[in-house]
C-alpha positions as CSV (number, residue, x, y, z in Angstrom):
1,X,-21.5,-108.3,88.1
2,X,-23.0,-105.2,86.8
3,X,-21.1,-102.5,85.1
4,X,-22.3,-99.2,85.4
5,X,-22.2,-96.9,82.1
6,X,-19.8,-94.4,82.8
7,X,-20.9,-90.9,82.0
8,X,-18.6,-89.3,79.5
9,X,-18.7,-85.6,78.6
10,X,-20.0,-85.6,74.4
11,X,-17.6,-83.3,72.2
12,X,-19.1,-82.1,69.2
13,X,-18.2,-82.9,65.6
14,X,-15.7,-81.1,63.9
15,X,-17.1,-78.3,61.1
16,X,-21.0,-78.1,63.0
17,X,-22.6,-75.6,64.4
18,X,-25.8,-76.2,66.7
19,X,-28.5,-74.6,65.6
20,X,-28.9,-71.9,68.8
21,X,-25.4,-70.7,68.0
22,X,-26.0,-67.7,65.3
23,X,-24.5,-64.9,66.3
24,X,-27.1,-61.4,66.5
25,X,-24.8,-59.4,63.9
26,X,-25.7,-61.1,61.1
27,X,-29.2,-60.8,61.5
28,X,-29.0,-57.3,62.1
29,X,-27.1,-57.6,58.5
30,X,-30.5,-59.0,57.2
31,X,-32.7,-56.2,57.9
32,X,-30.4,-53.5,57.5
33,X,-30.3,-54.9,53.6
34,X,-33.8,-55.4,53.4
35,X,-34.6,-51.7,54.1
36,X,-32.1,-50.6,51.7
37,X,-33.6,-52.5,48.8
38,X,-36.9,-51.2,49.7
39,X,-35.6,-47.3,49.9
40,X,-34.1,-48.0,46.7
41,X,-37.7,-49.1,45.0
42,X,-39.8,-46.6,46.8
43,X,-37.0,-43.7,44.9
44,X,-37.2,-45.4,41.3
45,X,-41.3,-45.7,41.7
46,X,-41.6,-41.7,42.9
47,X,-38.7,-40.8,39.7
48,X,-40.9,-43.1,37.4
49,X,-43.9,-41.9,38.3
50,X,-43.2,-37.7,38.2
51,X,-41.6,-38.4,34.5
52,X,-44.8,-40.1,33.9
53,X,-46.9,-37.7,35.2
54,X,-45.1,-34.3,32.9
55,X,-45.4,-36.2,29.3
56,X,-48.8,-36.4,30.1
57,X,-49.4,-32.8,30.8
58,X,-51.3,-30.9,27.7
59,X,-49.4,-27.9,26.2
60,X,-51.6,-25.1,25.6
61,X,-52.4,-24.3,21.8
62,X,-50.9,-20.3,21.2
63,X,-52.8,-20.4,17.8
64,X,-55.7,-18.6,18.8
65,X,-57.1,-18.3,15.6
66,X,-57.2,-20.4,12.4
67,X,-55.1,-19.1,10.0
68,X,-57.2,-17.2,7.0
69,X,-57.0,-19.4,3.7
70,X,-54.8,-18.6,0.9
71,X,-55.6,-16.4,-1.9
72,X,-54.2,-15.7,-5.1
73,X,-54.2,-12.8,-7.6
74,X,-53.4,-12.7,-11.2
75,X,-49.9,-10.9,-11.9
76,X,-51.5,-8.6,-14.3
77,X,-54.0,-6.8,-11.9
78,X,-51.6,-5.7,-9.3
79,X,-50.8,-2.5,-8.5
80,X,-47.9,-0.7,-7.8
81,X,-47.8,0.8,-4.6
82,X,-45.8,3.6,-3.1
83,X,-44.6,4.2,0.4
84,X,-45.7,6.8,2.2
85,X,-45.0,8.8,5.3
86,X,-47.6,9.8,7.9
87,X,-46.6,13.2,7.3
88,X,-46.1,13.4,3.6
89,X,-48.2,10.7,1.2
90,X,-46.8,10.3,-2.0
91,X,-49.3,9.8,-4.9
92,X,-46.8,8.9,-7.3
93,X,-43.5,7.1,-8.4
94,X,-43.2,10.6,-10.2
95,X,-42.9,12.4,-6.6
96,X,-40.0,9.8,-5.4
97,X,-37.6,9.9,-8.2
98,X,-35.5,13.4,-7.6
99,X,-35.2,15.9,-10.3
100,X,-31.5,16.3,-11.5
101,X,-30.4,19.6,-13.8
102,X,-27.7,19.8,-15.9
103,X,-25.4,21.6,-13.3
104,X,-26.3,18.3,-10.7
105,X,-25.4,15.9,-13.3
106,X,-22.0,17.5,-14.4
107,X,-21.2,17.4,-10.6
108,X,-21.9,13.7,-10.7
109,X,-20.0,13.2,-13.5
110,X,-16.7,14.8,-12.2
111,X,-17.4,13.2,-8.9
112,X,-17.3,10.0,-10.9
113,X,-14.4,10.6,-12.8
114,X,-12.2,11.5,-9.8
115,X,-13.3,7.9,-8.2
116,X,-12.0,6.7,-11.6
117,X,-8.8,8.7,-11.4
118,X,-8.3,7.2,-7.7
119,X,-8.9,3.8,-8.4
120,X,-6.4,4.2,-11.6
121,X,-3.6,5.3,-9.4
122,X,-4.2,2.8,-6.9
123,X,-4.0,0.1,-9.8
124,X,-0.9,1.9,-11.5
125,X,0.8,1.5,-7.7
126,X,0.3,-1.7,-7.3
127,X,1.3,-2.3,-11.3
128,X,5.2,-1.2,-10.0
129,X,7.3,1.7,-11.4
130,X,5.4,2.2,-14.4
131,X,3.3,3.9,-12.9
132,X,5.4,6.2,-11.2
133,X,4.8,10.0,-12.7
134,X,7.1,10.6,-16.0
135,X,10.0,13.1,-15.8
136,X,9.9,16.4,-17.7
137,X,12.8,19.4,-17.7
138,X,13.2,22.3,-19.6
139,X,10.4,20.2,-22.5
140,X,12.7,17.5,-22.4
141,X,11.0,13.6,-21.1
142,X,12.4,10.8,-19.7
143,X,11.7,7.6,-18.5
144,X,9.9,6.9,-15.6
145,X,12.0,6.7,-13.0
146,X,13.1,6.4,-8.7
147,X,16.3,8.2,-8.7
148,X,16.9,11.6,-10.5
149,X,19.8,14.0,-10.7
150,X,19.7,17.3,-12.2
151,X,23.2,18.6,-13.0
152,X,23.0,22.1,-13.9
153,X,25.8,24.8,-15.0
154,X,26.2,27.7,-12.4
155,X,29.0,29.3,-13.7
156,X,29.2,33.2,-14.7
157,X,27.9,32.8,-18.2
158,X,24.0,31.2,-16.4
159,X,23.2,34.6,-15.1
160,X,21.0,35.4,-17.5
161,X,19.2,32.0,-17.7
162,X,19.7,30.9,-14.6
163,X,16.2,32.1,-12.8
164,X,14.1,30.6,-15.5
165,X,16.3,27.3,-15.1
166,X,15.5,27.2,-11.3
167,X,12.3,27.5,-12.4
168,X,12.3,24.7,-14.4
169,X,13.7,22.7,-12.2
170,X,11.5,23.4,-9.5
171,X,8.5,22.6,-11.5
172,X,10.1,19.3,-12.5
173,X,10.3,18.5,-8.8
174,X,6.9,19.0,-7.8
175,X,6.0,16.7,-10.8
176,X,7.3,14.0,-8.7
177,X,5.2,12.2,-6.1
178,X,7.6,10.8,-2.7
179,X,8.3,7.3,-4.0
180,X,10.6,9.0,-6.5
181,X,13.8,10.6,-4.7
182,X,16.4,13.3,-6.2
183,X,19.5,15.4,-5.8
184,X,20.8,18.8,-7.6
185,X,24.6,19.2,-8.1
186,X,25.9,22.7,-9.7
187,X,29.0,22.9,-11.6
188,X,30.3,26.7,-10.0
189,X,33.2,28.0,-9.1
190,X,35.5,25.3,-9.7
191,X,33.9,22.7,-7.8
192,X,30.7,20.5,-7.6
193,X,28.3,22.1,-5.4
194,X,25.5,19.4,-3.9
195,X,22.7,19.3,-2.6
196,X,22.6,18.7,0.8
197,X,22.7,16.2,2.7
198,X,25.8,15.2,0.5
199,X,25.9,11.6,-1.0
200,X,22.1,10.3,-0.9
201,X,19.1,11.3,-2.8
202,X,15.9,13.3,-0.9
203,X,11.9,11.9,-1.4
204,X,10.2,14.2,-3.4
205,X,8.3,15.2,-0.6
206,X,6.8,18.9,-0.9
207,X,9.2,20.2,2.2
208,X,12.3,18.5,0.6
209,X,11.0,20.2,-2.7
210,X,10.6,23.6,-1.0
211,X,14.4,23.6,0.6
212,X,15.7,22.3,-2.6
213,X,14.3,25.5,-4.3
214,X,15.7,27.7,-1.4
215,X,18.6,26.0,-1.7
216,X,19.3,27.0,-5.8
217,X,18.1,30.5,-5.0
218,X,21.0,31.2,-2.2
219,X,23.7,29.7,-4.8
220,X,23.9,32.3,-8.2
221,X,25.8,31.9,-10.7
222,X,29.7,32.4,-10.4
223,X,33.4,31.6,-12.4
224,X,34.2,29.0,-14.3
225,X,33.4,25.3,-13.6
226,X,34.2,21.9,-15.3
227,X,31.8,20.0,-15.4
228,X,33.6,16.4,-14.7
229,X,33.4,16.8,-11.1
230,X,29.6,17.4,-11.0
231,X,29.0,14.4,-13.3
232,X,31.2,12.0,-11.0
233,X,29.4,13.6,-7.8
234,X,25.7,13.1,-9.3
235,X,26.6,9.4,-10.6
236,X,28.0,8.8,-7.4
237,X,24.4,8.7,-6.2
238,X,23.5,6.1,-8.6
239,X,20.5,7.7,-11.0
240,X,18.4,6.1,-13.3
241,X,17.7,9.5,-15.0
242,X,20.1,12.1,-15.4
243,X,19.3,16.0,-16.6
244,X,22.3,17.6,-18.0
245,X,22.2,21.3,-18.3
246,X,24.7,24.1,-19.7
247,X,25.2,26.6,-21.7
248,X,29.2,26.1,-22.2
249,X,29.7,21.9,-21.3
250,X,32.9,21.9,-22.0
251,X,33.7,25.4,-20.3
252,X,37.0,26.9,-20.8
253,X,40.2,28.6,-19.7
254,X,41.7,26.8,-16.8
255,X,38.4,24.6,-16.4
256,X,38.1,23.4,-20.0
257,X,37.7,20.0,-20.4
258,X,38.3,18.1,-23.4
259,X,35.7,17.1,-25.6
260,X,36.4,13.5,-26.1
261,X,37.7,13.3,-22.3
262,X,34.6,14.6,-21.5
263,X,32.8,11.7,-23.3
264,X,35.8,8.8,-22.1
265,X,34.4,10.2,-18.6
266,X,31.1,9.6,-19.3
267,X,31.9,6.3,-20.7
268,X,33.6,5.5,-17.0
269,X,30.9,6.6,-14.8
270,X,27.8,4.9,-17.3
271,X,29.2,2.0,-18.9
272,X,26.7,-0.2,-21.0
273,X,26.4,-3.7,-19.8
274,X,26.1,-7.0,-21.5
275,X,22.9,-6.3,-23.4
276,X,24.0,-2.7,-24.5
277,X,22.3,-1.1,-22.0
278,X,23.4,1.9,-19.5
279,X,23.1,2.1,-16.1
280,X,21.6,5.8,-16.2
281,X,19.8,7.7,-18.8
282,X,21.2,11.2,-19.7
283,X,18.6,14.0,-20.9
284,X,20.6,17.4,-22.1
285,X,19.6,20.8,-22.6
286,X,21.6,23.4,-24.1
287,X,20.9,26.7,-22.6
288,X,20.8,30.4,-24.3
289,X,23.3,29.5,-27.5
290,X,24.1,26.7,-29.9
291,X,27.0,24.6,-29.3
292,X,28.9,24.7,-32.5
293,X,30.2,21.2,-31.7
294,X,27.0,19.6,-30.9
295,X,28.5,18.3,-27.9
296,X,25.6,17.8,-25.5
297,X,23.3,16.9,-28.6
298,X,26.1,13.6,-29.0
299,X,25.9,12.9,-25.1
300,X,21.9,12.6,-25.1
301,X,21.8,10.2,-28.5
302,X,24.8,8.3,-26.5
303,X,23.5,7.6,-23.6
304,X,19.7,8.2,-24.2
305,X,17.3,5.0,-25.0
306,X,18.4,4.5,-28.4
307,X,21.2,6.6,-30.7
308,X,18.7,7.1,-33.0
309,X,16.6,8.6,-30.6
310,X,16.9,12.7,-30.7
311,X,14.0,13.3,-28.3
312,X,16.7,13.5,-25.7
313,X,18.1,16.7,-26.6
314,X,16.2,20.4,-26.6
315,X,17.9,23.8,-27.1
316,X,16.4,26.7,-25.1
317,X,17.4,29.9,-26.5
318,X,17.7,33.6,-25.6
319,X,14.1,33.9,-27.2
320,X,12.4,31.3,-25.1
321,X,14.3,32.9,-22.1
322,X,13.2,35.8,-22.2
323,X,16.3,37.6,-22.9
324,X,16.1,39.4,-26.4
């Protein structure tokens, strides 16, 4: 008996492919990639080839001549040679070289000395107070100083006197340059009389200098004063320099002051400190007659810059006043 193959359908292996299976996409993939990677060579040949191509070109030569050879010339045979202008030539060193006269020359030389005298005070600023402009009243110096306070007798007996003193005092003032600053206080009529604007000092600024001398001409002499009031008014204000100026300090009648009170007072108002020293320096000037007692004489060598010291004290007389 003959058994018949029977005809069963073949499966295919597990993990193959036949070969008429590839899909289309990925041989679209293929040539898609293949003209990339020739784009890409065809740009790098054309970049390669232009770069290339411009370090070969030839830069023109801008010389357009050789350059003439170097000569040299002893130092001894040149010549001096002077500039000239097209409408002028100068022939000689002679013709450059202005000629100054003695008048030219002493113009030069003051213009010279006020540069000096400006760069002086700008140094002399910047040194501090000593270079601030000394104090001078009535012939009598003091120290250089910030703060100054002229006390000054207006009582009947100035009349006389008492126009040259506001002289004085006025030409003191414009002595001063505006980093200084000042005050007047008068000893009149029983009271002290000060400068306005009461309790502070002024700059010695030409206006403040101008009302200050209006100020002393509107206020003459009148009574009897004492002078203690005027002295704690103008220490008040806390001088470094004070100018003391009478004719009678220690007045009298109703207004007299005793001598040694007068000096306790001043011994209140300008201590010394630890090293000796006082806080202000008093300059005194005894006006038309001499005082018998020598009391403003004792008050300068007191509270000057030494008690030996006697230049700050001067007596102004009728003479020198202009009253005999």
């Amino acid at each position: 008996m003959t058994t018949e193959p029977v005809n069963t359908p073949s499966r295919p292996v597990h993990g193959t492919r036949s070969r008429g299976s590839r899909h289309p996409e990925t041989s679209l993939a293929w040539v898609i990639s293949v003209a990339v990677h020739l784009l890409v060579l065809a740009i790098a040949f054309l970049v390669t080839w232009s770069v290339v191509g411009s370090e070969e070109t030839e830069v023109p030569n801008l010389i357009s001549a050789p350059l003439p050879p170097p000569t040299f010339q002893p130092v001894t045979t040149l010549e001096r040679t002077v500039a000239s202008t097209p409408d002028r030539p100068v022939t000689s060193v002679e013709e450059v070289v202005p000629q100054v006269d003695s008048t030219d020359l002493a113009d030069l030389l003051l213009a010279a000395d006020d540069l000096l005298e400006g760069s002086s005070a700008l140094d002399m600023e910047a040194a501090g107070e000593s270079s601030l402009p000394l104090i001078s009243f009535g012939g009598v110096a003091a120290p250089a100083a910030r703060r100054i306070v002229f006390v000054v007798d207006a009582s009947g007996s100035m009349i006389g006197a008492y126009p040259a003193v506001i002289e004085q005092i006025e030409r003191s003032l414009r002595r001063l340059d505006p980093r200084q600053s000042f005050s007047l206080v008068l000893f009149r009529g029983g009271e002290a009389d000060e400068l306005p604007p009461r309790g502070r000092l002024r700059p010695a600024t030409q206006p403040a200098i101008d009302d200050a001398a209006s100020w002393l001409v509107a206020r003459p002499p009148e009574g009897r004063s004492d002078p203690a009031a005027a002295l704690r008014r103008a220490f008040s204000l806390d001088p470094e320099v004070v100018y003391l100026a009478s004719t009678d300090i220690t007045g009298a009648g109703v207004y007299e002051i005793d001598r040694e009170d007068l000096f306790s007072l001043l011994e209140e108002i300008n201590p010394r400190d630890g090293n000796g020293r006082r806080e202000a320096t008093i300059r005194c000037i005894q006006l038309l007659d001499e005082d018998r007692l020598g009391t403003l004489r004792e008050i300068a060598r007191e509270h000057g810059s030494s008690e030996s010291d006697e230049s700050g004290f001067a007596f102004i007389g009728r003479n020198e006043l202009g009253l005999e």
